[in-house]
N, C-alpha and C positions, 0 to 999 in steps of 0.2 A: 809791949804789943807792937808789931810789924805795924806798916800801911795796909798790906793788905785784908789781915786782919780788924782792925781798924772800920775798914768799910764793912767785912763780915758784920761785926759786930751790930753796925745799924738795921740790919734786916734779922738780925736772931728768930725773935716772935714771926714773921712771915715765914720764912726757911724750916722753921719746925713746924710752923702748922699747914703748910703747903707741902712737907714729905707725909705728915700724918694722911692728913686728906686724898695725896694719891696714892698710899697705902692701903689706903680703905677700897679701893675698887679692885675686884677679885678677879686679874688679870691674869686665869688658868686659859690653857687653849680649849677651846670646845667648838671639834667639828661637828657636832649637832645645830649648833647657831650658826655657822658659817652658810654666809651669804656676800654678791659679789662686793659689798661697800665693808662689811667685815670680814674679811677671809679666817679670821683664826677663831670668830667668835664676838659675843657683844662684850665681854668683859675687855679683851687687848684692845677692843675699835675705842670704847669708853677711855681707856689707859689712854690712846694715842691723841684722841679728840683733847683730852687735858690739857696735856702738854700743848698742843700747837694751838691753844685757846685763850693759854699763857701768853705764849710766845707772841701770838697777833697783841694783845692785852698789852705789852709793853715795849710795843712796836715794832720787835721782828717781823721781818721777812718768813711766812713759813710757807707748807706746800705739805700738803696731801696725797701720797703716790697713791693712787687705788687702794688706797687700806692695809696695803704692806705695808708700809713705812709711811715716813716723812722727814721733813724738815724743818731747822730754825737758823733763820740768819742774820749777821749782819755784816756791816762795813762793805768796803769796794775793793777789787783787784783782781787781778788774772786767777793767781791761785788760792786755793780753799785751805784752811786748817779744820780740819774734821774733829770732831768728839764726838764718837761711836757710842751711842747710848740704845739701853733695849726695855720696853716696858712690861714685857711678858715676863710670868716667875712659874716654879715650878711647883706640882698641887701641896697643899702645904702639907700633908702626912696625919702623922697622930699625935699627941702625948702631948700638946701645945697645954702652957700654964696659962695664957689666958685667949682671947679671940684670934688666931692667926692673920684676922683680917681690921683686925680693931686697932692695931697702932698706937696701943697702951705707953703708956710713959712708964719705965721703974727705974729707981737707982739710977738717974739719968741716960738711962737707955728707952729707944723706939723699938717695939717687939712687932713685926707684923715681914708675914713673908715676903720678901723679896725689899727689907730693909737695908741688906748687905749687899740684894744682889737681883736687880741695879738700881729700884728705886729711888732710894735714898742719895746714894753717889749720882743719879742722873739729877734730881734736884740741886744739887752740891755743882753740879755743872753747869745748869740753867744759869744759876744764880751768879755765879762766876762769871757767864757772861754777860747777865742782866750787869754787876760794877763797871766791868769792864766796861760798857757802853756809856755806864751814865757818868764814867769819870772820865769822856773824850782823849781818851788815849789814841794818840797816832796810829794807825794802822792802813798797812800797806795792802793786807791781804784780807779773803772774805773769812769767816769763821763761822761753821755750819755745822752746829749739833742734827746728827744722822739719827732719826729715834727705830729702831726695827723692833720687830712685834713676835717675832718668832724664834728668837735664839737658843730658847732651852729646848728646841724639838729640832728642825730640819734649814733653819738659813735660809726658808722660799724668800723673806723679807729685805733680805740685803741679795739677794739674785734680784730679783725684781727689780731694787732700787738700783742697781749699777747699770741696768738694761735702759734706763730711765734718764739718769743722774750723772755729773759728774763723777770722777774718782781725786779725791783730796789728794793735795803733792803729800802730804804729813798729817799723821793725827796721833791721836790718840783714845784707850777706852777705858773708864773707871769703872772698871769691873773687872777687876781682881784686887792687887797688893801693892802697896807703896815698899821698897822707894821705884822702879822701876820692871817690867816684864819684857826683858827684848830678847826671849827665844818662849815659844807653846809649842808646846809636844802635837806629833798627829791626832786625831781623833778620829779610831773609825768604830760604827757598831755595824754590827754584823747577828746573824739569828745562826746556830745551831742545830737542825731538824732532824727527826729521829727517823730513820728510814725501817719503817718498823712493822709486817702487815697489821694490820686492824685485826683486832680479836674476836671470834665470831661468838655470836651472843651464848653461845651453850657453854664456852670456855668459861672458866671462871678467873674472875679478877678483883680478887683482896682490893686493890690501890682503885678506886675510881675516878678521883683528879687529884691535880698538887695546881696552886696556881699562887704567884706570888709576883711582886714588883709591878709600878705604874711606868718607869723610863727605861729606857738606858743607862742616864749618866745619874742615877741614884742609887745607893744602896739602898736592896727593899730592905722596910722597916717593919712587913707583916707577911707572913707565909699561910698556907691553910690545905689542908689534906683529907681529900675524905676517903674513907673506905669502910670495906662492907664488916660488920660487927662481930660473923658468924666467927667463931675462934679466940676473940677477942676479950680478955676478963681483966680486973680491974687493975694484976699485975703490970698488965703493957700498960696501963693508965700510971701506974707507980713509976713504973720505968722510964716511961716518958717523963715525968715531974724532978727525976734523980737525972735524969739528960740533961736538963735545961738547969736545974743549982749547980751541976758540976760544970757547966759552959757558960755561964753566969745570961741567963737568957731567962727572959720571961712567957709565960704563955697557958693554955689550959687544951684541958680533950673534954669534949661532950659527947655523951651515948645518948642516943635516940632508938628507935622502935628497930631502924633497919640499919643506920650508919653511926661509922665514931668518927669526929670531927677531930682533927686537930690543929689548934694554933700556935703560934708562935711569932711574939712580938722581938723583935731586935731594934738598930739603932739608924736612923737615915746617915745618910751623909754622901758629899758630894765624891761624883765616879773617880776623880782627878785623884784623889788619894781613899780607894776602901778601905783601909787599913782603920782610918778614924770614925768607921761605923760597926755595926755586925750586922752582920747577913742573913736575915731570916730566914731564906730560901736554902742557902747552902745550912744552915744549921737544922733545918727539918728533914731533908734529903739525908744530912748524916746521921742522924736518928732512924729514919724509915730505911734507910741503905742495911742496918743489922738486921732484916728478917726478911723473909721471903715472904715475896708474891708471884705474880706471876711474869716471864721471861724478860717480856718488854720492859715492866714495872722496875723489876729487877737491872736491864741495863742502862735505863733511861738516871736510875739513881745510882749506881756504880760509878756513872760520866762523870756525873756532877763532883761527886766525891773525891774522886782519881784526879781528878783533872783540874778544881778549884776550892777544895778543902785546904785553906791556912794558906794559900797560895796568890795573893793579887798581883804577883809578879811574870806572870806566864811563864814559870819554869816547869812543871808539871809538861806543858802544851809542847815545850824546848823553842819558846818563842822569845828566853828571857832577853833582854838585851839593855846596856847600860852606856851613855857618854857622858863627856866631859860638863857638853852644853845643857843640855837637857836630863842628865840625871836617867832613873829607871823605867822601863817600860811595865804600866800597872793593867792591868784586865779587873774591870768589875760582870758580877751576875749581877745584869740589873730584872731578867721581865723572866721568870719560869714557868711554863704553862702544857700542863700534862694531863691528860683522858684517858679513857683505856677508848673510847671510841674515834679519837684521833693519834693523829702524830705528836710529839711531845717536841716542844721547842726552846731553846734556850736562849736569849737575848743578850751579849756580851757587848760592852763599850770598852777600848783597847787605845790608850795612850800612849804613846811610841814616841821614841825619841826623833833629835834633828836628825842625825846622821844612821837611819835604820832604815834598811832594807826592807821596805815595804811590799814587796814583791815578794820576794822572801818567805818571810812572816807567813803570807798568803797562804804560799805554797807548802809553808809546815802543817800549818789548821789543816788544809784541806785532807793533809796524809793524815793525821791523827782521826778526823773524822770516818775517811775508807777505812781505816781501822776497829771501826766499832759501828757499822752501818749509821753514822750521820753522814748528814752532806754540807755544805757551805752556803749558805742565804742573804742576800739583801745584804751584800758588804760594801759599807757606803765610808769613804773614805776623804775625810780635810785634811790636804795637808799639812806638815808642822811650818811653821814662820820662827824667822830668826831676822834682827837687823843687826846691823856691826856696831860693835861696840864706838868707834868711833865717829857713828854719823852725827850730824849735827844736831837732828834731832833729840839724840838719845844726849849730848851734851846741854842741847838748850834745857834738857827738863833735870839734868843732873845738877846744873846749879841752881834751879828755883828750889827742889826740893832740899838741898843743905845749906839756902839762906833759909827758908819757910822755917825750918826746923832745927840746923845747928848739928846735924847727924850725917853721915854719910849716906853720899846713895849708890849701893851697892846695886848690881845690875844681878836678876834672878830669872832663873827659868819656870814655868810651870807645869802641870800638864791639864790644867783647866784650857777650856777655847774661847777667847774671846774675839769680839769683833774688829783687834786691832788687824786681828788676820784677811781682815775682807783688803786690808791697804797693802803696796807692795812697801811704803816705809809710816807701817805705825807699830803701836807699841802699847802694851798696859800699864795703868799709871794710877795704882790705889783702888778704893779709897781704904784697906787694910792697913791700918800702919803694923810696922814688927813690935810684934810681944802680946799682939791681940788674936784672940780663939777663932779662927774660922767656923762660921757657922750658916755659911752658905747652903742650901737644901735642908739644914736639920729642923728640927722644933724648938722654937723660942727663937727662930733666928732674929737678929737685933743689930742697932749701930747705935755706938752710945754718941751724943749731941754735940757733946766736944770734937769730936773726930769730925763727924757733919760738917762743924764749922771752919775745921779746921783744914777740912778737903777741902771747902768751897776758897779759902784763901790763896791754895795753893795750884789751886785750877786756874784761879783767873788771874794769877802772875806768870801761869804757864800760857795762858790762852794768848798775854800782852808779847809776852817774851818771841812764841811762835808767828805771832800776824803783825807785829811792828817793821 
């Protein structure tokens, strides 16, 4: 066992029952509760009050920016080393085996949303710096865990704080994959809108909604369709059940007096790669796409199908695009939402690599859209970040991670966003180690305690390495 392990190891019991406990607070965003001291909601304000409750607790420095954000600090000097941490997660979904919000212990794993992502690694970084402090390590420079409140929706919380706040010469954010993240793909979502007249009530219209997905950057995990029964016998109920065993999906149809329901359960998973979830939304559309209804009904599910059926790589769109740095360009459907009394819209999140013509891109969506009466909406656009391989930063964390551990640390790209992006030299840095399941956005997400412990080791030899 390392030194810095060593000191992990006196705090075990505090470090697991201080991730449990701020696991347990149900840090979804809810603009219903949003008010000026909680902008996201009472659950993120309660996430955020934690932490910097901590922090005062064992003598940080910390700071409350208006309820967007905040801070924890310590040490003296001109420039800052950052740890970009976020307390907000995303809603936990379905098909959870025990409370999403309970923080269950199994098979030495923490099960409770937003244990991978970031809870858990933000504790793992707390603590990192609580050692670092109380083993008076020399340090030249300040060291300022940045907490933001809003990363899995729109980054008001880190605009806000930079508006406010210092900007770190260096940081880093655990929240993604060890051994290192020094290139994230773009990230832009963007809506899809069906330009399509409204149906006049005497037309008739089979499909009467489809609505499906809570984000962008999730694979939905539930679909649902209703429409009107008249036509309808228990074949298409069979057909539907021989759809979903042959696509290996789950789901049911209920008949009622006027309407047949249908659902369909599939798989969450994060937008950065759909590939490792199934798509509710698209797998009901390519079900409903075999029969008619009526015009609209009928083009609004042909789009989906033509255009993101088997396809998270925007080839369909001719948007595909591949480099060296960054790897492929992925498209998820994350939000689908259809009426016959409005316009139907499509919610797309689009990962793009470093070197891709974002302008580009734009300008292909938009042609594909004049093509079939949509138009282009709300295209909201981060750019991708890259650092050089050879800056210091990415060298000072390359040898803590292959003493910590004895492995190499190969430098990767992603197309997840993290907040190393808000810095013009940071970087992701865990707490993933290689050979373990991503389970960021799914059900049962978890971080087994070892790892926990053994991120918090390698945080605060990075934390010493970086501010000494």
């Amino acid at each position: 066992m390392n030194e810095w392990m060593e000191q992990v190891s006196k705090y075990r019991k505090e470090i697991i029952e201080d991730t449990q406990n701020f696991l347990r607070i149900k840090s979804v965003l809810d603009e219903s509760e949003a008010s000026v001291t909680a902008p996201f909601g009472n659950g993120i304000n309660e996430a955020l009050e934690f932490l910097l409750k901590k922090g005062s607790s064992e003598g940080f420095q910390v700071k409350n920016v208006d309820g967007y954000a905040g801070h924890i600090e310590m040490g003296q000097g001109e420039e800052i080393v950052g740890i970009l941490c976020h307390v907000d997660v995303v809603p936990e979904g379905d098909g959870w085996t025990s409370d999403p919000f309970g923080a269950e212990i199994r098979e030495g794993k923490i099960f409770a949303r937003g244990a991978i992502d970031d809870k858990g690694p933000t504790i793992a970084a707390f603590y990192a710096m609580k050692i670092v402090k109380e083993m008076n390590l020399p340090l030249s420079k300040r060291v300022r865990m940045i907490i933001g409140t809003d990363e899995e929706s729109d980054w008001q919380c880190v605009a806000h704080y930079f508006k406010h706040e210092e900007m770190p010469a260096v940081g880093f954010a655990p929240d993604a994959d060890f051994p290192i993240i020094y290139a994230e793909k773009g990230i832009v979502d963007f809506d899809l809108v069906q330009n399509h007249e409204v149906l006049k009530e005497e037309q008739e219209s089979k499909l009467i909604s489809f609505q499906s997905g809570r984000r962008y950057n999730m694979v939905p995990d539930f679909a649902e369709a209703k429409m009107k029964v008249a036509g309808i016998h228990t074949s298409f109920v069979e057909q539907f059940n021989e759809y979903l065993s042959v696509n290996g999906y789950i789901g049911k149809a209920i008949l009622l007096d006027t309407l047949c329901i249908l659902q369909v359960e599939g798989k969450s998973a994060h937008a950065m790669e759909p590939n490792l979830g199934k798509n509710a939304a698209i797998c009901l559309a390519g079900f409903l796409n075999q029969y008619k209804w009526d015009q609209k009904a009928d083009e609004f599910l042909s789009f989906i199908v033509s255009y993101f059926s088997e396809d998270s790589r925007g080839k369909c769109l001719g948007i595909g695009f591949e480099d060296d740095i960054s790897g492929a360009l992925t498209l998820n459907v994350g939000k689908v939402s259809y009426s016959n009394h409005s316009d139907g819209v499509i919610g797309l999140n689009m990962r793009y690599p470093v070197t891709n013509d974002i302008t580009k891109t734009r300008e292909q969506i938009q042609k594909v859209c004049e093509e079939h009466s949509f138009s282009l909406h709300n295209f909201s656009d981060s750019p991708p970040h890259h650092v050089a391989k050879d800056h210091p930063l990415i060298q000072t964390l390359q040898k803590v991670y292959v003493e910590q551990t004895g492995q190499d640390a190969d430098l990767i790209s992603i197309g997840g966003g993290t907040y190393a992006r808000s810095l013009k030299n940071g970087v992701a840095f865990g707490p993933l180690f290689p050979g373990r399941e991503d389970v960021a956005h799914q059900k049962d997400e978890h971080i087994f305690i070892d790892d926990l412990l053994k991120a918090t080791a390698i945080y605060a030899q990075a934390i010493s390495e970086l501010a000494k």
